[in-house]
PASEBA-1860 file (N, C-alpha, C; in nm, 3 decimals):
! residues 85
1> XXXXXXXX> 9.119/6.450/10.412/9.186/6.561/10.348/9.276/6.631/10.450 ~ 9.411/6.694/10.374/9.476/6.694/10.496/9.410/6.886/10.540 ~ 9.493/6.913/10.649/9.478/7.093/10.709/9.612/7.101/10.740 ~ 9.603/7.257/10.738/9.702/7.330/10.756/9.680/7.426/10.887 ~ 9.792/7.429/10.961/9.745/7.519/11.090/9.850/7.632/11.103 ~ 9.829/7.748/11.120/9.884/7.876/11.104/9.884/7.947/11.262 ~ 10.007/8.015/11.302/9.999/8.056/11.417/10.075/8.238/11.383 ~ 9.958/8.276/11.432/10.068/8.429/11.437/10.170/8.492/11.542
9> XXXXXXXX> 10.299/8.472/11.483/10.360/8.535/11.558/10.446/8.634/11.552 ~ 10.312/8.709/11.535/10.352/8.862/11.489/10.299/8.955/11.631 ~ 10.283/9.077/11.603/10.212/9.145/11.742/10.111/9.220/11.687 ~ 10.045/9.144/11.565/9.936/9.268/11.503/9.821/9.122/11.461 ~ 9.717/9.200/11.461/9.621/9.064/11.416/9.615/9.046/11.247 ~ 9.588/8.920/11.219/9.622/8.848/11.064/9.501/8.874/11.030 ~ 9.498/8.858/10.885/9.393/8.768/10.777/9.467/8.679/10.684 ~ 9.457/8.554/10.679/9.526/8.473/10.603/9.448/8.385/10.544
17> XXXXXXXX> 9.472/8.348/10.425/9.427/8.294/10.279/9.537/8.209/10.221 ~ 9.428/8.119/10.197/9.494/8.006/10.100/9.436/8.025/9.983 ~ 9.489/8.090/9.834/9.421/8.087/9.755/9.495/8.040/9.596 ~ 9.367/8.058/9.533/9.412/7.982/9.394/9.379/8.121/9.310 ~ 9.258/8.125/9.244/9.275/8.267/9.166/9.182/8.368/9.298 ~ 9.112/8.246/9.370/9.078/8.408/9.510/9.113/8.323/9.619 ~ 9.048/8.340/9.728/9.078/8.299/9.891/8.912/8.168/9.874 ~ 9.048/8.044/9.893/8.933/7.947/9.892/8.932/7.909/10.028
25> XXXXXXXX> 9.044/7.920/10.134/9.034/7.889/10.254/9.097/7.967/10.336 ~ 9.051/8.070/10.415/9.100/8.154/10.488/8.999/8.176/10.643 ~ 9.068/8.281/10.768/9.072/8.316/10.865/9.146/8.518/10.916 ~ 8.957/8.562/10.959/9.044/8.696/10.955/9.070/8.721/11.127 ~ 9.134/8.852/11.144/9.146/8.846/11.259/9.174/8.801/11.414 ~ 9.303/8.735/11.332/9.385/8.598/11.401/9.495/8.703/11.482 ~ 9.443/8.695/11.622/9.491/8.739/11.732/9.666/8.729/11.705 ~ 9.711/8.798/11.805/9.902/8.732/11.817/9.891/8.626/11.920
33> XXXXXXXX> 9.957/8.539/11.887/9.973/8.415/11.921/9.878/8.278/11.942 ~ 9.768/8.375/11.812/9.653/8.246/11.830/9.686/8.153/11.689 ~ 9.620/8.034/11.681/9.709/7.918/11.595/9.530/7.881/11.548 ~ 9.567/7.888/11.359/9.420/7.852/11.321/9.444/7.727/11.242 ~ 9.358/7.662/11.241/9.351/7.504/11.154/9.234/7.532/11.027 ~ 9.274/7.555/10.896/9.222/7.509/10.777/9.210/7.436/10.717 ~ 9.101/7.351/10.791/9.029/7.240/10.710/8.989/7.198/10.580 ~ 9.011/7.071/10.539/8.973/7.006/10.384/9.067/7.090/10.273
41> XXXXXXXX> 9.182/7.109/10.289/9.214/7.190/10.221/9.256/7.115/10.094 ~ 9.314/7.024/10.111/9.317/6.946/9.970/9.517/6.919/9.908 ~ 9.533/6.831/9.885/9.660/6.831/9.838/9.677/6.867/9.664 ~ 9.654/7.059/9.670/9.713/7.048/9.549/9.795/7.229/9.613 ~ 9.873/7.278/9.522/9.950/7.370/9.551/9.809/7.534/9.549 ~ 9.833/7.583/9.668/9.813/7.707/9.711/9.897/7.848/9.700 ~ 9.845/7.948/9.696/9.940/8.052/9.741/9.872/8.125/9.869 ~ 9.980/8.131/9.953/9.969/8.211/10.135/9.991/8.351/10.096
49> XXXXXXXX> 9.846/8.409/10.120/9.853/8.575/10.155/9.818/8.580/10.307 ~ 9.880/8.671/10.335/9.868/8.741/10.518/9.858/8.878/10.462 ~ 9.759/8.923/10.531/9.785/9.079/10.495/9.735/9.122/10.689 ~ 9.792/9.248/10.718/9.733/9.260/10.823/9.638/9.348/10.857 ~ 9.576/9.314/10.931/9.380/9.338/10.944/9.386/9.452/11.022 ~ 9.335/9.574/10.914/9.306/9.703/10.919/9.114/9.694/10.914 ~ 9.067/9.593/10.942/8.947/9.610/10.970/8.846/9.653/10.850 ~ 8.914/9.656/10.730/8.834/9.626/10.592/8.886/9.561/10.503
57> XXXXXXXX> 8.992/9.498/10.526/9.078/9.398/10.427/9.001/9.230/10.465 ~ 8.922/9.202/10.548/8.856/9.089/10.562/8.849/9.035/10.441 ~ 8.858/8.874/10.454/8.810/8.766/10.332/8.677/8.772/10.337 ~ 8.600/8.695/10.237/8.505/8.702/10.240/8.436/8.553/10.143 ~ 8.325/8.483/10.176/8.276/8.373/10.089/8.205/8.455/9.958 ~ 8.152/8.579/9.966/8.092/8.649/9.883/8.180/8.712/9.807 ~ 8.312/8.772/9.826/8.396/8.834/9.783/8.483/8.707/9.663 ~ 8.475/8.599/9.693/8.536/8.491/9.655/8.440/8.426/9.499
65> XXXXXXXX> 8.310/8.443/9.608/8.233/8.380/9.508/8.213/8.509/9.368 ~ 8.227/8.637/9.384/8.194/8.691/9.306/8.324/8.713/9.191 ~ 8.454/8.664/9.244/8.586/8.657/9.171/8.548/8.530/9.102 ~ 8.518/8.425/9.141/8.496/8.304/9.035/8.395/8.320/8.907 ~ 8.287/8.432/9.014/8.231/8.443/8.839/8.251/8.495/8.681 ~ 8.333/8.618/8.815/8.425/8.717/8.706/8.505/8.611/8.563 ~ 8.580/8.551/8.649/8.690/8.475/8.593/8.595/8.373/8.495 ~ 8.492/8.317/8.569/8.368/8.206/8.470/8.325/8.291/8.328
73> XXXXXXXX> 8.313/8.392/8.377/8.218/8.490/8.250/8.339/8.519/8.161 ~ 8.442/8.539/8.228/8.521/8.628/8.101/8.563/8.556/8.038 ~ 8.609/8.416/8.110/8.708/8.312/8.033/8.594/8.237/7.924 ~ 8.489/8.227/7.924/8.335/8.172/7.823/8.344/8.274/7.721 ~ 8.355/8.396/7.782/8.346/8.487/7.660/8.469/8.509/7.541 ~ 8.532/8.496/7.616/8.718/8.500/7.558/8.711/8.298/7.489 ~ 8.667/8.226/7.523/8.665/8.109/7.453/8.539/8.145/7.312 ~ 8.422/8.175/7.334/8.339/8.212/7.198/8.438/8.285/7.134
81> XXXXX> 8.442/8.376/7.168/8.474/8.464/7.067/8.616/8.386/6.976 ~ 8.719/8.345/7.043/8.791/8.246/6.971/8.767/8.180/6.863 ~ 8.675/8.078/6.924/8.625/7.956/6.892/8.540/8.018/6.734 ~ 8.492/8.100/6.756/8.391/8.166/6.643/8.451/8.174/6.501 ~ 8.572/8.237/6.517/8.661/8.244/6.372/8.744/8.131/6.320
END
């Protein structure tokens, strides 16, 4: 699978995300001029957020996982209720 490697060259530290409806592959607190490699990422299309790290904007696996459920529950519920009439 291929990766993607990201270098900041900015003068403020990163958080950067590769995401689809949340951050499926990301890195916070990416120094200036440090270069990160995101592994297994997969060949299908992403969207790149950078936001810069004010020290509560961190990604998160929990923050991620709790957006997929959101999206699991509502989109089941929004299909019944459809499906019903």
């Amino acid at each position: 699978m291929p990766s993607v490697r990201i270098t900041n060259y900015t003068t403020s530290k990163l958080n950067v995300a590769l995401k689809h409806i949340c951050a499926l592959h990301f890195d916070n607190a990416i120094e200036p001029g440090q270069t990160v490699k995101l592994k297994n990422v997969g060949r299908v299309w992403f969207t790149l957020e950078i936001l810069v790290d004010d020290g509560k904007n961190h990604y998160s696996v929990a923050n991620s996982a709790a957006c997929i459920v959101i999206v699991s529950v509502s989109t089941t519920t929004f299909y019944d209720l459809v499906c019903t009439f």
